[in-house]
Every structure is written in C-alpha cells, then in structure tokens.
matplotlib code that plots the C-alpha trace (Angstrom):
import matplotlib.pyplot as plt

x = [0.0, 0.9, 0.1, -1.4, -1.4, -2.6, -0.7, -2.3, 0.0, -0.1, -3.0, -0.4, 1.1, -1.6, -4.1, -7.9, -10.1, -10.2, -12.9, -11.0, -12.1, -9.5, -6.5, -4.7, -0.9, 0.9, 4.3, 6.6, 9.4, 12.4, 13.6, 17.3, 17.6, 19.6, 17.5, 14.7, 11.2, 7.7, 6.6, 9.2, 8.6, 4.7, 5.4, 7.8, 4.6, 2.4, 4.4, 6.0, 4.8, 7.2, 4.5, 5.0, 3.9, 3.3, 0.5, 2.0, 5.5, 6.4, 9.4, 10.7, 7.5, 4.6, 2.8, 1.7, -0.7, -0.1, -2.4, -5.6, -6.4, -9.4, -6.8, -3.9, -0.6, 2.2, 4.8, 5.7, 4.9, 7.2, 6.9, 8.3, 7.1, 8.4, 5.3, 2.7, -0.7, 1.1, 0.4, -0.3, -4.1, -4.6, -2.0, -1.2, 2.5, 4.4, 7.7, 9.6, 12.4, 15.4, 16.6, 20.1, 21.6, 19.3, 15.8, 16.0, 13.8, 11.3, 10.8, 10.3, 8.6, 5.5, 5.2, 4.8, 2.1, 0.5, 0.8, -0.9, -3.4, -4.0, -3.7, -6.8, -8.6, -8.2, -7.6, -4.1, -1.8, 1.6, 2.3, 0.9, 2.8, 5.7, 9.2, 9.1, 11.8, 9.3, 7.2, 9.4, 12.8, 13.9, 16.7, 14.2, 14.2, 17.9, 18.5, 15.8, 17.4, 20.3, 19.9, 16.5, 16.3, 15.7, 12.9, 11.9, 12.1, 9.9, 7.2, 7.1]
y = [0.0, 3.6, 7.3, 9.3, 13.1, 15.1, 18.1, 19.1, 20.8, 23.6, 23.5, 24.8, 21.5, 19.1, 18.5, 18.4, 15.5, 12.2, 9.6, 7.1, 4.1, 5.6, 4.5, 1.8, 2.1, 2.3, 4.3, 4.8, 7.0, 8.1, 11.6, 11.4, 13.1, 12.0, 12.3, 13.9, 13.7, 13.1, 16.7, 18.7, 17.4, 18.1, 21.4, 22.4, 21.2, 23.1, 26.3, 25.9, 26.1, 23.5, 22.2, 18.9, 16.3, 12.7, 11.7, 10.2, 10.8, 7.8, 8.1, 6.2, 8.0, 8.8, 8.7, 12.2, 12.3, 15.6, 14.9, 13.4, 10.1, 11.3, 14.5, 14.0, 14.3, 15.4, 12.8, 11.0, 12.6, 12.6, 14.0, 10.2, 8.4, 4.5, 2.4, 2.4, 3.3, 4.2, 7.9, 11.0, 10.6, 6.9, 6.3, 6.8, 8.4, 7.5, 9.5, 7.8, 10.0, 9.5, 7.6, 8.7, 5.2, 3.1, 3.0, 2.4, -0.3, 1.5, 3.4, 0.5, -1.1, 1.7, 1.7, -1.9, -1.1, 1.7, -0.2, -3.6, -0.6, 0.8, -2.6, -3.8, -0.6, -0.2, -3.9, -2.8, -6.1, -6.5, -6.2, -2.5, -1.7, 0.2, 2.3, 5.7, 4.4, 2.0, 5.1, 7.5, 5.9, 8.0, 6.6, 6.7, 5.1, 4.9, 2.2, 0.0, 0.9, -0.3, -2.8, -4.4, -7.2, -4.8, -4.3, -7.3, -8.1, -5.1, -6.3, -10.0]
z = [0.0, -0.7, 0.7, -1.9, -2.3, -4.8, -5.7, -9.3, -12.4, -14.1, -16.5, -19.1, -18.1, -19.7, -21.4, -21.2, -19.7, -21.8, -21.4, -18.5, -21.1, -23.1, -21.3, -22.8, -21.9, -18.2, -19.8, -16.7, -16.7, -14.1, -13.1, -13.2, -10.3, -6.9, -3.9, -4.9, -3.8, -5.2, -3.3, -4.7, -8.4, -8.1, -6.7, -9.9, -11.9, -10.6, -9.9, -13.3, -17.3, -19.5, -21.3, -19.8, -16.6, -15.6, -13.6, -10.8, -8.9, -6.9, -4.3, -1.0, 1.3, -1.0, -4.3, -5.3, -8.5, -10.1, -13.0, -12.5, -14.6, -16.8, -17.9, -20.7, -19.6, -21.8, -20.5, -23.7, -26.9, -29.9, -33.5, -34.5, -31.7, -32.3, -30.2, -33.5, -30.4, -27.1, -26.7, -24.0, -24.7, -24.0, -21.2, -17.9, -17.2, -13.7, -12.6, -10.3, -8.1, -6.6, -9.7, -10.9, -11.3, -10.5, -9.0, -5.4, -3.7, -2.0, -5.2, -7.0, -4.6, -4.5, -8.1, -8.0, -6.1, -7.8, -11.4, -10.1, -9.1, -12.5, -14.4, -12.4, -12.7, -16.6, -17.3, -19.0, -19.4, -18.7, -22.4, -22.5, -19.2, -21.2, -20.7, -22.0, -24.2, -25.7, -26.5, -28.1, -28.2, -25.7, -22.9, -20.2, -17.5, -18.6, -15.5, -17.3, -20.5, -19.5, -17.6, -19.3, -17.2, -14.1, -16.1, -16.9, -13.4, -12.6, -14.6, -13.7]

ax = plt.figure().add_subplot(projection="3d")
ax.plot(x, y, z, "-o")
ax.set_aspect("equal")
plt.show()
C-alpha cells in the first residue's frame, strides 16, 4: 500500500479530460535526479509552465498524483514516436524520483504497487505496461534501458 497526495499541475502543463475508457498504456518514466522527492517534483509542476507532466510521482515516502487520470498528460509525446498506439491521450505516465543510477527499492517497490493498481482498474496487461523508451525511443528510464532485465524483473 501507498500514501497518496494530490498536488495538481499547471493547467499549461496538460491537457484536457479524456474519457477514462481511453487508457490503454501504463508508460513509466524516471527523473534522473539523486535524492529527490515526489513533493518537490509536483510542486515544480504546478508552480512551473514546460509544457510537460506525468501523472503520478512515486518516491521512498509517498505517491503524489499531479495529473488526475481522466486528464492528458504530456509525458511521452514525440513528433516520431516509435510504439505504433502508445500515446499521451490513452496512457497513464508514472515518474519515479530519486533515480540517478538506479531505481531504489522503496521506489520501485511503490510503483509496483500503484501499477498492479492501474492494471486492475483499466484492465491494462503486462504487455501494455511500457518504458518511455518503448514510446518514443527516448533513454528513459535509462537504468531499465540499460539494464533491461531490471525491467523485466519489474514487470514480472
């Protein structure tokens, strides 16, 4: 189980609601960063325009959704996007922190959690439970890049 919190983005940050029936795809992502937290990274979403968010940011404590499910997140969008059906408007986007290197345990752990979560809800298979390198080609999560059978491992 996981603490949730909802800190929500920017509107210039996402897009408009979507029909939930729509999601499809589980794309997860990692922030590169060493030692950050979920709270700080929905806080520079929602104090911040880039014209891009995730849904979720997962780290050691918490989960804090930053994006609610029935909105579009820009997380992994791409003018050549390599996955022929996995985009922003029919997937879910997960940000997991504290990741330079490697994705710690707890981390991984808690979005473990919160994808078995979102499978069941949406009835998404393991097979449409992607990496944002799936997506767009993009080296991200570059530990599960990497290192694919961390990955693998994640999703078994």
């Amino acid at each position: 189980m996981y603490k949730l919190i909802e800190q929500l983005a920017n509107p210039g940050n996402y897009g408009g609601s979507r029909a939930v029936n729509q999601i499809k795809y589980l794309v997860f992502h990692y922030t590169g960063n060493d030692g950050d937290q979920a709270a700080n990274n929905a806080a520079y979403f929602q104090n911040n325009i880039v014209q891009a968010s995730a849904h979720y940011f997962v780290d050691e404590e918490a989960v804090w959704q930053s994006v609610r499910e029935e909105d579009t997140a820009w997380h992994c969008g791409s003018s050549q996007p390599v996955h022929p059906a996995c985009r922003n408007a029919n997937s879910i986007g997960v940000e997991m922190c504290n990741s330079a290197g490697g994705v710690p345990p707890a981390v991984r752990d808690r979005t473990a959690a919160l994808v078995r979560e979102l499978m069941a809800r949406y009835g998404v298979p393991v097979e449409r439970v992607l990496r944002h390198y799936d997506v767009t080609g993009k080296k991200c999560p570059s530990p599960w890049v990497d290192r694919p059978g961390e990955w693998e491992d994640f999703k078994g």
